[in-house]
C-alpha positions as CSV (number, residue, x, y, z in Angstrom):
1,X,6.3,-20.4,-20.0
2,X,7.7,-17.2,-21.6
3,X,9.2,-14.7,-19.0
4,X,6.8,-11.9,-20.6
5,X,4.2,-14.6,-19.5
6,X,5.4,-15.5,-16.1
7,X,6.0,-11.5,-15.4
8,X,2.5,-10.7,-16.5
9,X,1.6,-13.9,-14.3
10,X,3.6,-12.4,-11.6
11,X,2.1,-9.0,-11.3
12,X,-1.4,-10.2,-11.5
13,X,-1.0,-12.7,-8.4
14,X,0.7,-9.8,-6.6
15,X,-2.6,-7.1,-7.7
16,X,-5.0,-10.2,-6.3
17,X,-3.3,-10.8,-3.2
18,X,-2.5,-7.3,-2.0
19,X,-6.2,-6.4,-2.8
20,X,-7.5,-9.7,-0.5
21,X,-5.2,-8.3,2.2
22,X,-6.5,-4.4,1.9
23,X,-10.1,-6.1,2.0
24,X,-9.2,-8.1,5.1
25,X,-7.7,-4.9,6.8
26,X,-10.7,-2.7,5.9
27,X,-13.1,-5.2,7.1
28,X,-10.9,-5.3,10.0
29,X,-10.6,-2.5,11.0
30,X,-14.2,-1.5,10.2
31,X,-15.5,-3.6,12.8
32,X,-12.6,-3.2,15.5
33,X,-12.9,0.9,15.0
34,X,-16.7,0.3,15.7
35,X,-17.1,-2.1,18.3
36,X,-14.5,0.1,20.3
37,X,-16.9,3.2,19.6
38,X,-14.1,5.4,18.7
39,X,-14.9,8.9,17.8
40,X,-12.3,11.5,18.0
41,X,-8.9,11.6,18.1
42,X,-7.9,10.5,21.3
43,X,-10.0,7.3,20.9
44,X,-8.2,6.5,17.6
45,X,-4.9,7.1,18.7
46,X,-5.6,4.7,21.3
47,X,-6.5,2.0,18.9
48,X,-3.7,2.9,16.2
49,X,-0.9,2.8,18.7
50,X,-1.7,-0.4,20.2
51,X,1.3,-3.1,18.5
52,X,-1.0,-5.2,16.7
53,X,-2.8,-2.7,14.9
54,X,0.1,-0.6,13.9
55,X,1.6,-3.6,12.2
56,X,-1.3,-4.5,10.4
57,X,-1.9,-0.3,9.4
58,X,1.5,-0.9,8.2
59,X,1.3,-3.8,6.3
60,X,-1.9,-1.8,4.5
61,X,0.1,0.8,3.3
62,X,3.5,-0.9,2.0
63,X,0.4,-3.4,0.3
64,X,-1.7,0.1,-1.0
65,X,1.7,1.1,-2.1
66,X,2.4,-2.2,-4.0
67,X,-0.8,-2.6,-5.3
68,X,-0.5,0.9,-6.8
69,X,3.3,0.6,-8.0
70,X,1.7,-2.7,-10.0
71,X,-0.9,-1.1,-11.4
72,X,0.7,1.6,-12.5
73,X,3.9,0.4,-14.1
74,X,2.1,-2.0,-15.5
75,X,-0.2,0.6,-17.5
76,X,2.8,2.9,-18.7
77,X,4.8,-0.4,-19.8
78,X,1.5,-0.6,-21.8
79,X,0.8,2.9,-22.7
80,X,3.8,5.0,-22.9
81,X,5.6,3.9,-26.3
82,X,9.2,6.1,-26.3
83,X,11.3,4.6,-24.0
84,X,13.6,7.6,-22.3
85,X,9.9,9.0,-21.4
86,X,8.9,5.4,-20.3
87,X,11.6,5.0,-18.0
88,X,11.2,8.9,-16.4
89,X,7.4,8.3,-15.8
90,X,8.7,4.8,-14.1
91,X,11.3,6.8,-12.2
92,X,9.1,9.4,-11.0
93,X,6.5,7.3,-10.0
94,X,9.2,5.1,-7.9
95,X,10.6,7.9,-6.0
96,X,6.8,9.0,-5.4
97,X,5.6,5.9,-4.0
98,X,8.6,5.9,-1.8
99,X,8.5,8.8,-0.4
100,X,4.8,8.2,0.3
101,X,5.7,4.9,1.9
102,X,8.4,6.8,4.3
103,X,5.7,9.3,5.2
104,X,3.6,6.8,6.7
105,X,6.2,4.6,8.5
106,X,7.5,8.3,10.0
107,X,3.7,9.0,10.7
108,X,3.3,5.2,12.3
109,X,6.3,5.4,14.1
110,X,6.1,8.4,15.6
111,X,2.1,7.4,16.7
112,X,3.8,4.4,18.4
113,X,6.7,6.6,20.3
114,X,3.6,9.3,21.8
């Protein structure tokens, strides 16, 4: 197997599993949410700092982000023919996902500290 092949393989296992996982966790927490009748903040803060499900919240963003890092590189390799702009759209898109992903562990951390 080619490594064009086995990359392409690669990314397509990673798109399928991180998507099983962020169907898990909204079924998840779907159900938990609503069999602890949480409505308003107070009750969701409750459920979001508890260990488990800040973990779990966690590992559903660093997979959304993943799954969306994938997907996205993997349509401007496609897409976006002139490499310099290729490799800027890549960049940008990096440092975006990044700083999303350090928003929400400051966000999930600071939930856990309250």
């Amino acid at each position: 197997m080619n490594e064009s092949v086995a990359s392409g393989l690669r990314a397509w296992t990673i798109q399928r599993l991180s998507a099983v996982y962020m169907l898990a966790f909204v079924l998840y927490a779907g159900i938990s949410y609503t069999m602890a009748d949480a409505t308003g903040f107070d009750p969701w803060l409750s459920w979001i700092s508890h260990p488990f499900n800040n973990i779990v919240v966690g590992l559903f963003i660093f997979s959304l982000l993943f799954h969306a890092w994938v997907g996205a590189r993997d349509i401007v390799l496609d897409y976006v023919k002139p490499h310099g702009f290729r490799l800027v759209k890549l960049a940008f898109l990096a440092l975006l996902l990044i700083a999303m992903g350090l928003w929400a562990l400051k966000i999930l951390l600071t939930v856990v500290a309250i």
